[in-house]
N, C-alpha and C positions, 0 to 999 in steps of 0.2 A: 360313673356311667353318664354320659349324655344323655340330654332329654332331644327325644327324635320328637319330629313334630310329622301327626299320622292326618294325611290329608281326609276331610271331611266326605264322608259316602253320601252321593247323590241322594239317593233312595234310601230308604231303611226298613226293614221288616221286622215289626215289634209284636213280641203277646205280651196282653196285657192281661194279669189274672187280677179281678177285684172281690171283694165279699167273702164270707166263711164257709166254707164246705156246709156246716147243718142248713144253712140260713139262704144257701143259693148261689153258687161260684159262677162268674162271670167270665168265660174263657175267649176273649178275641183276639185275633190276628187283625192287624192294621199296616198300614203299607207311612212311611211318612216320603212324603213328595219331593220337599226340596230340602236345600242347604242349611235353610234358617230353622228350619223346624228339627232337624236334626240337632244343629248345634246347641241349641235349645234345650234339646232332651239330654242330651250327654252334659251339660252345665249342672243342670236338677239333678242328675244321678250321681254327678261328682259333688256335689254338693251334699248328698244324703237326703235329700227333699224327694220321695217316691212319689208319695200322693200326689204331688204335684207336678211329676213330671209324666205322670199316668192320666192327669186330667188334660195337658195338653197334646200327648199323644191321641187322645180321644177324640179330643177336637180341633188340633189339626193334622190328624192323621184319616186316610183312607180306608172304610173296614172293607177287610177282604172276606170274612168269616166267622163262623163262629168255633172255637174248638170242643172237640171230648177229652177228658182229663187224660185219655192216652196219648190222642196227638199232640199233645203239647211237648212231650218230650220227643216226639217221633217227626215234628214238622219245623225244616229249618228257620232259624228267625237269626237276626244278628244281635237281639237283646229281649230277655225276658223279665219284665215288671212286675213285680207284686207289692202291696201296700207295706212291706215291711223290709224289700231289696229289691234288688238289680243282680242278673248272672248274664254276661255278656259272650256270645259265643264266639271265640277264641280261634274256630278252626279256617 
């Protein structure tokens, strides 16, 4: 199979979940701006490096919100963060 090469989304709409459920989960929605900060995020993720691609979503990404542990599944994002993976929404 060929490797296609998927052009880079302008924009990006990421939740970031951080912290433990007992201890205080941190549920944002963040908007990322431009190209470089994307590519960026998608490098760390490919790489296995969460944490750090959750610190630079933080701060170079735009908060749009906070979520409730419902909407996180119910509210579209095109990548969802957690300290310990990446689920990329596919559709």
């Amino acid at each position: 199979m060929k490797n296609v090469k998927i052009k880079a989304v302008v924009d990006m709409e990421v939740i970031v979940i951080t912290g433990k459920k007992d201890a205080g989960e941190a549920r944002l929605m963040l908007r990322l701006p431009d190209r470089k900060a994307v590519r960026k995020i998608r490098r760390l993720v490919s790489g296995n490096k969460y944490r750090e691609a959750i610190s630079s979503a933080i701060n170079g990404g735009k908060f749009l919100r906070e979520l409730t542990e419902r909407e996180v599944s119910e509210v579209p994002s095109d990548l969802i963060l957690t300290d310990n993976n990446a689920y990329w929404n596919l559709l």
